[in-house]
VOKENU-624536 format. One record per residue (C-alpha): x, y, z. Coordinates in Angstrom, 3 decimals. Layout:
<rs>
R       c1       c2       c3
R        X        Y        Z
...
</rs>
This chain:
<rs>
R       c1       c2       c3
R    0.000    0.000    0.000
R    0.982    3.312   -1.015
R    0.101    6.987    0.818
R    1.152   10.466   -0.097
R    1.079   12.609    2.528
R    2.328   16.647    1.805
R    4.023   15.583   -1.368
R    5.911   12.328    0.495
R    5.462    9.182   -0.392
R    5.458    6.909    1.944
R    5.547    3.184    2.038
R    2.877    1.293    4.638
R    3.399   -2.015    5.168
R   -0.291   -4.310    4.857
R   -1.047   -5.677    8.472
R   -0.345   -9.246    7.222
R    2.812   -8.288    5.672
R    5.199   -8.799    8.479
R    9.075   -9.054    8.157
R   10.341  -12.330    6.935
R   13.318  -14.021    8.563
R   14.685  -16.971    6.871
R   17.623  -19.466    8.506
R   19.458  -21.418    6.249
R   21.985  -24.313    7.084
R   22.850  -27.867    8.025
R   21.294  -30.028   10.402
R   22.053  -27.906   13.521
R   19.223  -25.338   13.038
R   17.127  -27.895   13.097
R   14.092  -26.407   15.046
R   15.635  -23.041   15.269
R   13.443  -21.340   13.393
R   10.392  -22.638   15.400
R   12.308  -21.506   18.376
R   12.544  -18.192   17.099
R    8.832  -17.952   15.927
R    7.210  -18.798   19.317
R    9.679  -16.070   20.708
R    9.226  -13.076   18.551
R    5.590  -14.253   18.514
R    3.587  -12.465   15.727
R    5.830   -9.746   14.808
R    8.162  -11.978   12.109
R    7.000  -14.411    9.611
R    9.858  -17.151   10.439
R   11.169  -19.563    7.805
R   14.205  -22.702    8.768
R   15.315  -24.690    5.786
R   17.528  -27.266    6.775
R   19.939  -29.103    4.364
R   21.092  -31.711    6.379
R   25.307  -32.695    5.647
R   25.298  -29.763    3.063
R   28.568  -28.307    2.440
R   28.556  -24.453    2.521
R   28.644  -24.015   -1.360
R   24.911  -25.544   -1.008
R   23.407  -23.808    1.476
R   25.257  -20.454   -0.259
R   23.112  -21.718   -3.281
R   19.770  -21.977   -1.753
R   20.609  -18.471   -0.001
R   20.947  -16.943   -3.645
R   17.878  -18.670   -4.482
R   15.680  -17.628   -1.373
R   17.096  -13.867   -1.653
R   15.203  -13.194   -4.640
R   12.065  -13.634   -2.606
R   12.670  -11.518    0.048
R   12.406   -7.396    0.333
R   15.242   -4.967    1.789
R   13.596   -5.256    5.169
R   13.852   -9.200    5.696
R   16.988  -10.816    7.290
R   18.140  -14.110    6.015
R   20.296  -15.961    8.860
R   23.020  -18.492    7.185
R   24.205  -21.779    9.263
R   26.863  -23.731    8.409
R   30.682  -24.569    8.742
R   30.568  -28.464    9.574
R   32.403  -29.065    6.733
</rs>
């Protein structure tokens, strides 16, 4: 949704358009990102895709992939380094 108000425009968000954070890794997030959704209750939209035993050139991949998704206010959280 889009207002003017005196000649600025500004940008409103829609009520059910709430930030988006997205974790990405290997199999230690594993229930991170429900973690982090019952804590920051309804204020973030969380998202946890695990790729269990992925090297880091994978889960870089699916990071590229899940950017294109998101808008400048999201934050995408990456995981990895067992291997």
């Amino acid at each position: 949704m889009v207002r003017k108000q005196s000649g600025i425009k500004n940008v409103v968000k829609a009520k059910n358009d709430k930030q988006k954070i997205v974790i990405i890794g290997d199999s230690h997030i594993r229930s991170c990102a429900a973690e982090l959704q019952q804590q920051l209750r309804r204020k973030y939209s969380v998202s946890g895709y695990v790729k269990s035993g992925a090297g880091m050139d994978v889960i870089v991949h699916s990071v590229k992939e899940e950017i294109g998704k998101l808008n400048g206010e999201d934050v995408v959280v990456v995981w990895g380094g067992s291997k």
